[in-house]
VODRENMAR-720017 format. One line per 8 residues: number of its first residue (from 0); their letters; for each residue x negated, y negated, z negated of N, C-alpha, C. Coordinates in pm, whole numbers, plus 50000, padded with zeros to 5 digits. Example, Ala and Ser with C-alpha at 12.3 -4.5 7.8 and 13.67 -1.06 7.14 Angstrom:
# VODRENMAR-720017
0 = AS = 48681,50569,49220,48770,50450,49220,48680,50330,49220; 48715,50225,49292,48633,50106,49286,48710,49997,49213
//
This chain:
# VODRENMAR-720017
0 = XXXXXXXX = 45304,48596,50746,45434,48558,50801,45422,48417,50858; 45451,48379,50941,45470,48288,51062,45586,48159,50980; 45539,48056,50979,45678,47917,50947,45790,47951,51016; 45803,47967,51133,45909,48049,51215,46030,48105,51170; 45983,48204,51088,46121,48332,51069,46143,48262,50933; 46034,48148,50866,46136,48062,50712,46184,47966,50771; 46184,47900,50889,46311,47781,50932,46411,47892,51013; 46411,47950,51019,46507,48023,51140,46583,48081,51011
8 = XXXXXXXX = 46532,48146,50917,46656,48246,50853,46627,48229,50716; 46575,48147,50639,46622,48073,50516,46530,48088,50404; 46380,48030,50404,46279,47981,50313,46262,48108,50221; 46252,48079,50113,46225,48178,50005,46236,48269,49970; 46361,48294,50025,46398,48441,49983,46323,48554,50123; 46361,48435,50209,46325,48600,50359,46134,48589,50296; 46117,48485,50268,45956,48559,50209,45894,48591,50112; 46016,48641,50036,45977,48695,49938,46049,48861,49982
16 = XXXXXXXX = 46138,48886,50075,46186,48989,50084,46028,49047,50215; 46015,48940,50316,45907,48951,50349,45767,49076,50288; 45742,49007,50207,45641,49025,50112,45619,49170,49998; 45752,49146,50022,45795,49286,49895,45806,49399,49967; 45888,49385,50087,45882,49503,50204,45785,49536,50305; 45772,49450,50314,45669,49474,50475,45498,49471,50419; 45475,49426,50299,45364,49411,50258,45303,49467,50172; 45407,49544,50093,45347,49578,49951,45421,49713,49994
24 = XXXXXXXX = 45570,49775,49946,45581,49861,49956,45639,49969,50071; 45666,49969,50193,45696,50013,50268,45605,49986,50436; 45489,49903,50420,45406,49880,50514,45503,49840,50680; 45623,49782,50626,45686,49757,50726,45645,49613,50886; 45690,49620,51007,45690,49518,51067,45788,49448,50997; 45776,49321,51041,45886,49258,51071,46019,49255,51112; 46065,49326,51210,46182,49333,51257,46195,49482,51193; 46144,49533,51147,46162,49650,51059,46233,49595,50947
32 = XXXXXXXX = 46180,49533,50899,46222,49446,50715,46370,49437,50795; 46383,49324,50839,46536,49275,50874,46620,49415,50899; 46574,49518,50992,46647,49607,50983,46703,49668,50851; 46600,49700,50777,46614,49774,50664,46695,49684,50586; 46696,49528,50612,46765,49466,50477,46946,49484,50537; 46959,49474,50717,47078,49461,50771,47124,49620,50673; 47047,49744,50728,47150,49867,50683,47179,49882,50561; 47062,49776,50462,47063,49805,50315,47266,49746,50258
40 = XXXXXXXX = 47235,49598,50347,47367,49531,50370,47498,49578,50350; 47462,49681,50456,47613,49767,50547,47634,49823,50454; 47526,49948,50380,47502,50043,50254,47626,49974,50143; 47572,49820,50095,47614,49808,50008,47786,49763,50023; 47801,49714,50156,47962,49641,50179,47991,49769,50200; 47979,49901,50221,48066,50015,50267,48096,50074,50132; 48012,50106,50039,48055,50125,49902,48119,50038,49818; 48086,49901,49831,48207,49790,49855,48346,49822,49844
48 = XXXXXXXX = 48308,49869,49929,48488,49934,49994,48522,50027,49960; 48481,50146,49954,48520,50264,49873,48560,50198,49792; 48486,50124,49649,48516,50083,49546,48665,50032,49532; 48659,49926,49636,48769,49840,49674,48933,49980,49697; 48869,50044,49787,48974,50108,49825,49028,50231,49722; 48908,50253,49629,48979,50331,49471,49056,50243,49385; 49024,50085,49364,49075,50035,49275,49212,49956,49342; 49234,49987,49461,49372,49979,49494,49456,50120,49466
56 = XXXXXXXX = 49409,50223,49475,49526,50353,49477,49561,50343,49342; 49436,50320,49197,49455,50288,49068,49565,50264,49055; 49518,50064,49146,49668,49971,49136,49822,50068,49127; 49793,50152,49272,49924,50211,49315,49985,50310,49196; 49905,50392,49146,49947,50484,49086,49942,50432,48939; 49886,50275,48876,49975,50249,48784,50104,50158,48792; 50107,50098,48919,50257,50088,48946,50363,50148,48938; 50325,50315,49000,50451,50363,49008,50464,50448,48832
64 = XXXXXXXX = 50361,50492,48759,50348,50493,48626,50474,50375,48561; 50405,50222,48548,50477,50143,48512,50620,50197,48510; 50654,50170,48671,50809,50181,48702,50896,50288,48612; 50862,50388,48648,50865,50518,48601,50905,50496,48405; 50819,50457,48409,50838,50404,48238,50945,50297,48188; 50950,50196,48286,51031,50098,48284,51194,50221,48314; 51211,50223,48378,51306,50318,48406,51388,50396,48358; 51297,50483,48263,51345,50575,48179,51378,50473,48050
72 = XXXXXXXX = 51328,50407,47988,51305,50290,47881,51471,50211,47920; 51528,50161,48042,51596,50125,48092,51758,50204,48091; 51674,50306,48132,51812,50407,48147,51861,50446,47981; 51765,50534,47917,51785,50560,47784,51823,50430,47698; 51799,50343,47734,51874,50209,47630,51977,50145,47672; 52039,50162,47800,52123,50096,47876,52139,49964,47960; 51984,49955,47882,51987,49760,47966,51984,49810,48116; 52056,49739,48186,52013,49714,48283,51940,49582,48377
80 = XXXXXXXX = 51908,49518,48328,51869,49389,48325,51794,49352,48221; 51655,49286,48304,51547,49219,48168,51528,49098,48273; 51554,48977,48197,51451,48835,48296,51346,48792,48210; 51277,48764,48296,51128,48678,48226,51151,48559,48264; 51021,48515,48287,50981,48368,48264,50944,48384,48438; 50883,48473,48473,50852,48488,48643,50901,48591,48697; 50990,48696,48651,51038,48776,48705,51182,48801,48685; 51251,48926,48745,51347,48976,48730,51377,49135,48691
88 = XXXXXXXX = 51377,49223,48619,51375,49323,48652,51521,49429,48642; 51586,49440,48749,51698,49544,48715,51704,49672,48783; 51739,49778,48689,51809,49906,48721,51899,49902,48801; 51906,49963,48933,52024,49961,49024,52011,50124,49055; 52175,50133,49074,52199,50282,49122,52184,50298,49241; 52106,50360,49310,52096,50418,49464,52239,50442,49512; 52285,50407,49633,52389,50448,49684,52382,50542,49773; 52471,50669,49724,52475,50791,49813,52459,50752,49986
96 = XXXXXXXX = 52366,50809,50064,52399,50799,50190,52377,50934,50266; 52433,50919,50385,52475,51051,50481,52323,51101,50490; 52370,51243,50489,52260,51371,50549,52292,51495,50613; 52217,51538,50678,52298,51641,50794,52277,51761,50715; 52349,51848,50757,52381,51935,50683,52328,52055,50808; 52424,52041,50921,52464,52100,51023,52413,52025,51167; 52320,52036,51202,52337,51898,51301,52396,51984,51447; 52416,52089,51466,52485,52136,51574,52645,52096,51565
104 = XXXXXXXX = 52690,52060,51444,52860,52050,51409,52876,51916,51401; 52789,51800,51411,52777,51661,51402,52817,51632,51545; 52915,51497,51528,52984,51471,51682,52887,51341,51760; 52885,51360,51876,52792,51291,51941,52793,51119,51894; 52938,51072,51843,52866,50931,51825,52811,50905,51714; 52741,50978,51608,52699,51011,51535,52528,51004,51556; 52480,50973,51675,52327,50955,51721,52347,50910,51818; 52208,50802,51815,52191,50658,51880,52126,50739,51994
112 = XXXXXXXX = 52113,50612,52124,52052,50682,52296,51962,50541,52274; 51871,50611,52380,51893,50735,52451,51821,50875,52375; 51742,50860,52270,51702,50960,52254,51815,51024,52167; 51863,51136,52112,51981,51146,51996,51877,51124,51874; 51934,51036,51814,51849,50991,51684,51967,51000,51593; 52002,51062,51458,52141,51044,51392,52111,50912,51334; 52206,50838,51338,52272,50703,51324,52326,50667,51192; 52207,50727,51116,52214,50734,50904,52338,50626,50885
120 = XXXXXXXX = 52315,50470,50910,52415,50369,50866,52540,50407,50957; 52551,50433,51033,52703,50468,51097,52737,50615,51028; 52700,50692,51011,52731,50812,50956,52802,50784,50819; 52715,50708,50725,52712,50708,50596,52818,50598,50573; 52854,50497,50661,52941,50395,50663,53122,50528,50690; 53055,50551,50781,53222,50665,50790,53248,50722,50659; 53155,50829,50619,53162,50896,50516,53236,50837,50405; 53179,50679,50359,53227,50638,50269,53391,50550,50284
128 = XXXXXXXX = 53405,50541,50410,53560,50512,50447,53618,50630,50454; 53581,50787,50385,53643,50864,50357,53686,50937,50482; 53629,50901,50597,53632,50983,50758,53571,51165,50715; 53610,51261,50720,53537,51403,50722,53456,51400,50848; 53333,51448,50842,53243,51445,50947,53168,51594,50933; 53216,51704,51042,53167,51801,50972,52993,51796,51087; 52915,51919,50959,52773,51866,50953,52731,51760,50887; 52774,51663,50812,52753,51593,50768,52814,51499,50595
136 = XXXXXXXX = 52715,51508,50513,52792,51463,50366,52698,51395,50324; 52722,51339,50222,52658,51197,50138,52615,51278,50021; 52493,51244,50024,52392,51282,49929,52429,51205,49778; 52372,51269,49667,52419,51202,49521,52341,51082,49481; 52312,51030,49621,52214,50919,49597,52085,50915,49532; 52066,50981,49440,51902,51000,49385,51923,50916,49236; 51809,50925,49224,51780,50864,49031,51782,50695,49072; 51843,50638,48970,51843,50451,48967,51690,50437,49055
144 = XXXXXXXX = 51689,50316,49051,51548,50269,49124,51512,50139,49028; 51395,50082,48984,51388,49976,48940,51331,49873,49028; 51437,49736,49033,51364,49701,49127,51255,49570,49063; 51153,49468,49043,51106,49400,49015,51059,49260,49155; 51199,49170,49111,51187,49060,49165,51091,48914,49100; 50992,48856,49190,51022,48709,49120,51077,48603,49147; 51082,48522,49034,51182,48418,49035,51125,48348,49115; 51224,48275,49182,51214,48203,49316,51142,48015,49225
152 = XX = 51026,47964,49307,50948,47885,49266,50790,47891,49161; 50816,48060,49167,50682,48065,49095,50531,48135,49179
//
């Protein structure tokens, strides 16, 4: 190996990777070695990532676990409200909002232009000022939600 490729790309190690690849076990060139060490590289940052990208869904799916637990724990005891030291956590009831039922019996200002898109907050805003909108009624809102705030300065 040439002084060259140890000032250009970093003493000891490229000749000892040198040495180990190209010399002893794989009878490699030179720009062979570097290849093999670049894909060995890629090899290892791409499983990297898999890794990375399992131990986020984990994350996800013991989040919504958590919640889920918090929730029921919440509901069955009545608290609705826990504060910490860095957080907030309260039970809030979902508020019923509009869903079509009928969308041929729904009246045109009822969806936004230009495309007709139904207009959920104008719908659901009538509904609850007690307007009849036929094709259209307010859902039972769904199960509480927990929400988990933190405290502001931490």
């Amino acid at each position: 190996m040439t002084g060259k490729y140890e000032e250009q790309i970093g003493g000891e190690l490229i000749t000892w990777v040198y040495e180990k690849l190209c010399n002893t076990h794989f009878n490699l060139s030179w720009d062979n070695a570097i290849n093999y060490k670049i894909e060995s590289a890629l090899l290892y940052a791409a499983e990297a990532a898999l890794q990375f990208a399992y131990v986020q869904e984990r994350a996800k799916q013991a989040e919504e676990e958590i919640r889920a637990a918090m929730q029921k724990a919440m509901k069955d005891s009545g608290c609705t409200h826990v504060a910490g030291k860095e957080f907030s956590v309260t039970l809030a009831e979902k508020k019923p909002s509009a869903r079509v039922t009928i969308r041929e019996l729904v009246p045109p200002q009822y969806f936004k232009t230009p495309d007709p898109v139904f207009d959920r907050a104008f719908a659901t805003a009538a509904l609850r000022k007690g307007i009849k909108t036929p094709g259209v009624e307010l859902d039972n809102g769904g199960p509480p939600v927990v929400r988990i705030t933190p405290k502001k300065g931490t």
